[in-house]
N, C-alpha and C positions, 0 to 999 in steps of 0.2 A: 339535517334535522328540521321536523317543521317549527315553525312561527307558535311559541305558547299565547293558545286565545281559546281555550276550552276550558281554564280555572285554574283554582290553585289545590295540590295538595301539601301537607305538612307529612312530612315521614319524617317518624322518632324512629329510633335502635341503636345502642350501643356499639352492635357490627359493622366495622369501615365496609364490607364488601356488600352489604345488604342495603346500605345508601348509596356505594356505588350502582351496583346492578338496579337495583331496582329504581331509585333516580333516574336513570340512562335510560330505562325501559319505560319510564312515565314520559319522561319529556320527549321521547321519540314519538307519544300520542298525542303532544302538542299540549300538556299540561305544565303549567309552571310550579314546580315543585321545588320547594324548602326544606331544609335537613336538619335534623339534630341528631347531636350523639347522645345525650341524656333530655333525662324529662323535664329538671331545673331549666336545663337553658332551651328548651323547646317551651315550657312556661311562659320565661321573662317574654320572650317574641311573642305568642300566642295570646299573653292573656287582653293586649289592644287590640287585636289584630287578627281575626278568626280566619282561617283558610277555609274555602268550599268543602275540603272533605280531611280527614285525619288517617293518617295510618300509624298503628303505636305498637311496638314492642312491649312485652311485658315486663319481663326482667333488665332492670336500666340502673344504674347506679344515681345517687342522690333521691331522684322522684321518678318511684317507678310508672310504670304504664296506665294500672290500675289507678291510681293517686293523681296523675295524669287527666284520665277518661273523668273523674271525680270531678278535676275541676273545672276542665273543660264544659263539663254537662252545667255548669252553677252559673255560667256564664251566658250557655247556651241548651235548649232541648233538644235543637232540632241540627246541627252539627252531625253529618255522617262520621260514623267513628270505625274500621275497620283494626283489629287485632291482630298482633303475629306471635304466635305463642307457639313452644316446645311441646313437644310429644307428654312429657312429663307433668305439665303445667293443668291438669285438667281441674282442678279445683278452681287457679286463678282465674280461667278460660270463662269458667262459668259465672265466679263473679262479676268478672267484667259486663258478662250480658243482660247481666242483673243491674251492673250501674246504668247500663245503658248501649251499651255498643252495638253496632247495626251486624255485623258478621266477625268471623276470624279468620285466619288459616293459620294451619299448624309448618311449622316448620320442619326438612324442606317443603316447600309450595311451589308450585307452576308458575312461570311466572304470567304467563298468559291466563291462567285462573286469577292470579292478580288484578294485571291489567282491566279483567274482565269484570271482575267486583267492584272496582272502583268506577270503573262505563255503568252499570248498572246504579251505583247509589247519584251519579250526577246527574243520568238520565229520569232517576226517580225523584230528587230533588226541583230539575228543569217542571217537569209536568206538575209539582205539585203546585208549583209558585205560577206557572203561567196557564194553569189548565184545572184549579182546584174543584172543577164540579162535575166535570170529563167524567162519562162512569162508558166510553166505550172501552171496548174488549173486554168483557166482565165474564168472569167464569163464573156460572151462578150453580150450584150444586146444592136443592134442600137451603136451608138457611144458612150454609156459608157462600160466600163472593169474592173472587179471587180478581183483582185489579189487573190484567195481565201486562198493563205498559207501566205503571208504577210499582211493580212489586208489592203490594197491599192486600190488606185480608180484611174480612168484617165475619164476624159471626152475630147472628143476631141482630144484623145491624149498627153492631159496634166493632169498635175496630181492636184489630188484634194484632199486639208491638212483635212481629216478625224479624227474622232476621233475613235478607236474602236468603243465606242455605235454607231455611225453614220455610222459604215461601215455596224455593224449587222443588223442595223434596214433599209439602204439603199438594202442591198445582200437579205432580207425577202421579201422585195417589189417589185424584179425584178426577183426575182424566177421564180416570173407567173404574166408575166405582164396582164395588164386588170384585174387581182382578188383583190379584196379588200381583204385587212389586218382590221382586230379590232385592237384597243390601245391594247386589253389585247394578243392577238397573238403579238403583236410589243414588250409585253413588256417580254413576252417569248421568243423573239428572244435576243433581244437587251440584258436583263439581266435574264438569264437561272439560277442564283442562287441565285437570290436577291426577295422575298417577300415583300420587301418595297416599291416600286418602285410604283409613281400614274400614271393615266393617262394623267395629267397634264404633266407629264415629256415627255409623248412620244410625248406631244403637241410642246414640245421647242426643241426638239432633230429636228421634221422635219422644223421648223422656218427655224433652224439652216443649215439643208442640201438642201433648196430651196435659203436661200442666197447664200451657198457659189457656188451650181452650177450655180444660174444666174449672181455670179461674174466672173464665167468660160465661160457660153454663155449667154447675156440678153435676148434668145429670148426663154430660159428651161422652160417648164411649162408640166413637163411629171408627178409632182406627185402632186396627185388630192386628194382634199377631199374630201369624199362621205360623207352627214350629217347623222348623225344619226350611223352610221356604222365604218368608219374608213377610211382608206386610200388606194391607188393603185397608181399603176406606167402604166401611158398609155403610151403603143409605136404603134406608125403612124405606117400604112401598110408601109411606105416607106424603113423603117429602116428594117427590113427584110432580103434586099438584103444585106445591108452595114453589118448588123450580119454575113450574109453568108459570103461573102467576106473577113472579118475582120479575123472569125476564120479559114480560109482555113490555114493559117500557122502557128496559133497559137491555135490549137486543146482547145475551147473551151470547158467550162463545158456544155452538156446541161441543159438549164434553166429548161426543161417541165420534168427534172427525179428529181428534186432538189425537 
């Protein structure tokens, strides 16, 4: 087993076998990872003492996940928060992302989808803190800008609270704008090691990414549903120029090699 020197995570859940496995499966990537069986006593530890990244169960006896993610944010903003929520759970699911939580996954999950979300929020934590003005690899498409090594979005020049799934499944759609995506290409984007994953979900992921950018502009209406087939990102001939313009200084990715 390697030497933990890559951070720490906290994993809360009530399921003995979902701290073992998953435990076992972190610190075999060299993370040093902390367990709780409930949220109280993932609390008392947590509330001196912040880990690099969180992973929380929803349903937990004393203090759920939700009530959990609450406090933790009161403490901290910027705290990655990942979720492990039931099939059934899709209400709480959403509250949570609403309190704050950076992604989820439904249970069962991959565990390598795991693995892989939590590489992604410490990767995007590292470059925030040591690289905060860094705008290489930038997908610039019309007035939105995709951060390709931090997982970050801006619309308009402001930023927009993503969730990793939301970033991969927003960066698949604006590849190539005008080309329709299928649910099942989205959900190859959005979760590359997870087999569980419905179509249903990639249905609440884009809910989710049309609210928050018409919270950003009310007048967004660049992702389209095609029936039958799946989804696209249409950009106005207009936006074109404003691409060109945008990446003259900020050496964009090109969209049409992606």
């Amino acid at each position: 087993m390697h030497t933990p020197t890559r951070g720490s995570v906290a994993l809360v859940d009530d399921e003995d076998h979902i701290l073992e496995t998953v435990g076992f499966a972190l610190r075999r990537e060299g993370y040093r990872v902390d367990t709780y069986g409930d949220g109280e006593a993932a609390w008392n530890a947590l509330s001196d003492a912040l880990p690099d990244v969180a992973v929380l169960d929803i349903t937990m006896p004393r203090i759920d996940g939700l009530e959990l993610c609450r406090r933790l944010r009161g403490v901290s903003e910027s705290l990655p928060i990942i979720f492990l929520t039931s099939r059934d759970e899709e209400f709480d699911r959403v509250l949570g992302l609403e309190l704050g939580a950076d992604d989820y996954l439904c249970k069962p999950f991959s565990m390598r989808e795991l693995v892989a979300r939590v590489k992604v929020l410490f990767r995007r934590l590292a470059l925030n803190q040591h690289n905060p003005d860094s705008d290489e690899e930038v997908l610039a498409v019309g007035d939105l800008r995709l951060d390709l090594r931090r997982y970050t979005a801006q619309w308009l020049a402001n930023p927009l609270p993503l969730t990793v799934t939301e970033f991969l499944i927003l960066r698949a759609l604006v590849r190539h704008p005008g080309h329709v995506k299928t649910r099942e290409q989205l959900v190859e984007e959005g979760y590359p090691h997870d087999t569980y994953v419905s179509d249903r979900t990639i249905d609440s992921h884009i809910k989710r990414l049309r609210k928050k950018l018409n919270n950003a502009d009310q007048g967004f209406d660049r992702i389209e549903t095609v029936y039958g087939l799946g989804y696209r990102y249409r950009q106005p001939a207009s936006d074109d120029a404003s691409a060109s313009e945008a990446g003259a200084s900020t050496q964009p990715v090109d969209a049409k090699r992606l």
